[in-house]
N, C-alpha and C positions, 0 to 999 in steps of 0.2 A: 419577396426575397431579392429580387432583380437590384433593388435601390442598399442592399446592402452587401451584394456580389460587386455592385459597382465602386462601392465608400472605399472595400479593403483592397479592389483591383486599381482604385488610387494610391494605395500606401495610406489610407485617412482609418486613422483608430475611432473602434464604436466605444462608446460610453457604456458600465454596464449593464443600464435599463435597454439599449439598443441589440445586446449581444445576445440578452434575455428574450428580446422579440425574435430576432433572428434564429434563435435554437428552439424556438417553439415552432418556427418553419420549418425547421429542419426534421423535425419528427410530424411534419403536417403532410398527410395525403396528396395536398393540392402542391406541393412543390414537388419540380421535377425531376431525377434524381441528378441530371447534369448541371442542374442548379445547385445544387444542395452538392457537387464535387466540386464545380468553381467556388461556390463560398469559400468551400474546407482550402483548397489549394492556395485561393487570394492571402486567405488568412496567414497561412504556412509563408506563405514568403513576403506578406510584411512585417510579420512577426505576428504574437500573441504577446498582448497588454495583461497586468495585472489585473485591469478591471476584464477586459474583455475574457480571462482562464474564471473569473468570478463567477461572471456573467453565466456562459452555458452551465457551469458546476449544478450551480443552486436550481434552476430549470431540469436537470437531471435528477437532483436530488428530488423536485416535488414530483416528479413523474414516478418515483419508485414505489414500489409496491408496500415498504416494510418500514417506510420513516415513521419513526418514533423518538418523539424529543423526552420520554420521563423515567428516564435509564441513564442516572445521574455518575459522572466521571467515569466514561468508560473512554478508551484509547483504541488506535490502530497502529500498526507498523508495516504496510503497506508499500512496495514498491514499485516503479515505473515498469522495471523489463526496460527492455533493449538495449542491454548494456554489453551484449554478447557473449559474457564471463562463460555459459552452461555449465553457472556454479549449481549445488544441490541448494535445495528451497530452505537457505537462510532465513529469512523472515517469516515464513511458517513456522520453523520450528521454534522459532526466538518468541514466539507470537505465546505459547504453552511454556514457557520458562516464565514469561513476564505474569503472563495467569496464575500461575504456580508461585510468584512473589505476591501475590495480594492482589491484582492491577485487573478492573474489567477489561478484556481486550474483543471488540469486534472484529474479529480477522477477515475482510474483505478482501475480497482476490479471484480467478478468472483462470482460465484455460492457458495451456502453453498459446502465446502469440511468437516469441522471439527465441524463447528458450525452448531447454528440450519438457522440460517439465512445468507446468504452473502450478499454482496452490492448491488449486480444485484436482488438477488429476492426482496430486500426489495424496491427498486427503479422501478422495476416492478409492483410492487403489490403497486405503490404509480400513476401509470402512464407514466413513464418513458420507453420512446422506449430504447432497446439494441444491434440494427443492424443499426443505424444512418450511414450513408455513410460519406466517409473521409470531403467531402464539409461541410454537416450540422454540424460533429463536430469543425471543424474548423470555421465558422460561430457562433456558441456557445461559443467557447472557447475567441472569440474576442468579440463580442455584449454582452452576458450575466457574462462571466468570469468564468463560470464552464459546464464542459461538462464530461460525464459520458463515458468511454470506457471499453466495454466489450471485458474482456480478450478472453474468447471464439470466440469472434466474428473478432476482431485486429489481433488474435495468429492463424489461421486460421490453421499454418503448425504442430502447436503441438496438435492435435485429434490423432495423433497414437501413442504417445508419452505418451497421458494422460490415453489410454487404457492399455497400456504395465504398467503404475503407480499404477493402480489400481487393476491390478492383481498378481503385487510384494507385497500389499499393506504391505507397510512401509518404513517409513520418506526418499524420496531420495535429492539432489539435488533440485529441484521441492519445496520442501515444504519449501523452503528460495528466492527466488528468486523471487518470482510473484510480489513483491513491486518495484525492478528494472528492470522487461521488458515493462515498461509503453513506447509505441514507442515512443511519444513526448518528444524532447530534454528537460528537466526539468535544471531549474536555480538552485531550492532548493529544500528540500524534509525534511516531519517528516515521520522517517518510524518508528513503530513496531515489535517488534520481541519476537518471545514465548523465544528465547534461549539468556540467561543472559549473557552468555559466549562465546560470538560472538559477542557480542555488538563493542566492539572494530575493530573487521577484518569487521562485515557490514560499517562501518563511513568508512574504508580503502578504500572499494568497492563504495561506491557511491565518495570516491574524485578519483578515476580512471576513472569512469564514467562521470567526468567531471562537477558533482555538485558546485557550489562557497559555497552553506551552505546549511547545513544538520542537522537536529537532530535523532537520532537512541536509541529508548526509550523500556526498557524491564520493565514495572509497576509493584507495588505491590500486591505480588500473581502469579509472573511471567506472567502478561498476556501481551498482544502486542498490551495492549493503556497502557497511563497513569492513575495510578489509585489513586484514594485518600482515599486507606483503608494502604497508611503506605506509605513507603522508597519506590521510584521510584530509577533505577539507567538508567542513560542517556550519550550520548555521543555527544558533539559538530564539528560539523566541520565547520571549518571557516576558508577559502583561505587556503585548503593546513593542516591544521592544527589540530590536533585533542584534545579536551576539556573534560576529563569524570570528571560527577559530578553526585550528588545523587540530587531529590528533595522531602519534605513531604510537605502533603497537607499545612501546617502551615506556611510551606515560601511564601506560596503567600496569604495566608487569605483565605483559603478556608475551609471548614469540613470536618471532616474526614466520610466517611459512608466505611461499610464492601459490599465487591462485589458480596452479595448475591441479595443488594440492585441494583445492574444492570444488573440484570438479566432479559432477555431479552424472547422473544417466537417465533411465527411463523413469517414468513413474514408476515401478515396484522397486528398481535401485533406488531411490529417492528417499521411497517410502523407509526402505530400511535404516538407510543413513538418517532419518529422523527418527526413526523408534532407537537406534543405536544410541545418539546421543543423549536423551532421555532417559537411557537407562543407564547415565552412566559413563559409555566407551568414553576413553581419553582420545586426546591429538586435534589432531588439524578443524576439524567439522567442531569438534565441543568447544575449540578457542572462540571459536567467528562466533558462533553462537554466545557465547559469553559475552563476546563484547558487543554483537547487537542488541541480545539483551537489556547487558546493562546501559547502555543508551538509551532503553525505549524505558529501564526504570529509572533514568537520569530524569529522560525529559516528562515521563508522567509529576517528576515533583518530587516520588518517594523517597527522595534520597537527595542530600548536598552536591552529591560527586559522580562519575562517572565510576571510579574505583568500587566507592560504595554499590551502588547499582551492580557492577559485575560480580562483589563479595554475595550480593543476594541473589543473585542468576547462579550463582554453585549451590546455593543452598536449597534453593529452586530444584533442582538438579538432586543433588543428594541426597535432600530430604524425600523425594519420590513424588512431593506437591506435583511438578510439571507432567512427568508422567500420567499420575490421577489425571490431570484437566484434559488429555489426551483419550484415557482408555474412558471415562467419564460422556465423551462428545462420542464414542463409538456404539457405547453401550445405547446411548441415548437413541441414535443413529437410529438403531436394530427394532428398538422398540416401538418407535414414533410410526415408523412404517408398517406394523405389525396391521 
C-alpha cells in the first residue's frame, strides 16, 4: 500500500490495473487502517482519474456477494447524495414508474449518509425486506422487473472501509461511486450527481463499464435528480459516444416549481410522498418524478425522446403498472421471510 499512498501523495495518477491492486489492499486485513486513510485522502486531493473511479468500481463489484451477469437489459437510476437538496427519494420512486413502463430496473441504493432519508430507509419503512438472498433478487428482478439491493447488504467487504470513511469525515472517493458498484451487469443507467464538473469523466466511466446508454444528470440547484426549478445540465452516452446538453422544465411541458417544493422528511414522510405519487396525487413530487422518469426511459433506449419517455411515466402512473411493481416488491418482502 505504502508505494501507492506515495504515487498519489505525488499527484502521479494510477493506471487501472494499479487502482485495482490498490483497492484489493484496501479491503486487505494486513493494511493499516491509517494507511488505507492516507491512500483515500492522497487520492481526494489529487483528484480521481477515469481509469482510477474504474479501477476500484470493478474490484467492488467482484467482491459482492450477488453479481450476476444473465439478467439481460436491466437498468439503474441511482444517485450520488450529497447534494444537500433534503429533496423526498426522487429516484426511488422514479425507479417503479420506469418498472411500471416495461424497463428491468435494479434499484441500488443505501442508508441516509447526507440526506434525511435514503433508499433503503424509505423502502423499509414502506415494507420492503433489505437482506433478500441472491435467489429471491433475482426472482424479482425477472417476475416483477424491480428489485431493491442494499448496498450494505451486496458490499458485505466494504464495513471497514466505510468506518475508516467516517472517521476521515470528508468527501473521499466513496462519495461518487456508489451509483456504479450496483453488482448487476447493467445494459443502461440514469445516474445523478451533486458535482456539475464531473458530469463528463462520470458518462467516461460508465462507457468503461460497459453501459450501451447512459444518462449522467447534475439538476438545477446542483442536486443529483433532475429538477424543474431551472437549467438541468446532462450528458448522453450512446454506443461509445458521448452527448452533453442542458434541459429546462419548458422543453418538455412541464412547470417549473422551486425545490423547496420537494422537500422531503423522515422515512415514514418519505414513504408516503412515494406511495402518494403512485397512486396518482398531482403537483410538485409527481412532476420531478415524471421527468426523472422519463429520462431513465430516455436513456434505457425505450423511447426516441425524453418527452416520449415522460408520456409513458404517466401512463406508468395511471395505469396502476408502477404501483403493482411496488405493492408486488412488498408482498414479496412478507413472504420470502415467512
Amino acid at each position: 500500500m505504502k508505494r501507492f499512498i506515495e504515487k498519489v501523495s505525488n499527484k502521479q495518477d494510477l493506471t487501472q490495473f494499479e487502482m485495482e491492486q490498490a483497492t484489493k489492499l484496501l479491503f486487505s486485513e494486513t493494511s493499516e487502517e491509517n494507511e488505507i486513510a492516507s491512500f483515500l485522502k492522497g487520492l481526494k486531493e489529487k483528484g480521481e482519474t477515469t481509469e482510477e473511479i474504474a479501477g476500484i468500481v470493478n474490484v467492488i463489484r467482484e467482491k459482492s456477494f450477488c453479481l450476476n451477469e444473465h439478467i439481460p437489459n436491466v437498468m439503474d437510476n441511482c444517485g450520488t447524495g450529497g447534494d444537500g437538496s433534503q429533496s423526498f427519494n426522487i429516484s426511488t420512486t422514479a425507479a417503479f414508474v420506469i418498472a411500471g413502463a416495461g424497463i428491468t430496473v435494479a434499484k441500488h441504493g443505501n442508508r441516509s449518509i447526507s440526506s434525511k432519508t435514503g433508499s433503503a430507509d424509505v423502502l423499509e419503512a414502506l415494507g420492503v425486506s433489505l437482506t433478500m438472498d441472491k435467489g429471491h433478487m433475482q426472482h424479482l428482478l425477472e417476475q416483477n422487473g424491480i428489485a431493491f439491493l442494499f448496498a450494505q447488504h451486496v458490499h458485505p467487504s466494504l464495513k471497514r472501509v466505510m468506518k475508516i470513511r467516517k472517521k476521515l469525515n470528508t468527501p473521499t472517493i466513496f462519495n461518487l461511486i456508489g451509483p456504479l458498484t450496483n453488482p448487476i451487469q447493467l445494459s443502461t443507467q440514469l445516474m445523478g450527481i451533486y458535482r456539475r464538473d464531473m458530469l463528463v469523466q462520470m458518462a467516461e466511466v460508465l462507457n468503461q463499464l460497459g453501459r450501451k446508454r447512459a444518462i449522467v444528470v447534475n439538476g438545477a440547484g446542483y442536486m443529483d435528480e433532475a429538477s424543474l426549478a431551472g437549467e438541468n445540465a446532462l450528458v448522453l452516452l450512446d454506443s461509445g459516444k458521448l452527448h452533453t446538453f442542458t434541459l429546462s422544465p419548458e422543453d418538455v411541458d412541464l412547470p417549473r416549481y422551486d425545490n423547496e417544493a420537494i422537500k422531503g422528511g423522515d422515512a415514514i414522510e418519505n414513504a408516503k410522498i412515494l406511495q402518494a405519487v403512485l397512486e396518482g396525487e398531482k403537483g410538485a413530487h409527481r412532476d420531478t418524478v415524471l421527468l426523472n422518469a422519463g429520462l431513465g426511459i430516455f436513456a434505457h433506449g425505450k423511447v426516441d425522446s425524453i418527452q416520449a419517455g415522460i408520456k409513458l411515466a404517466k401512463e406508468s402512473i395511471d395505469s396502476g403498472e408502477a404501483l403493482k411493481k411496488l405493492e408486488n416488491l412488498i408482498q414479496y418482502s412478507v413472504t420470502s421471510e415467512v
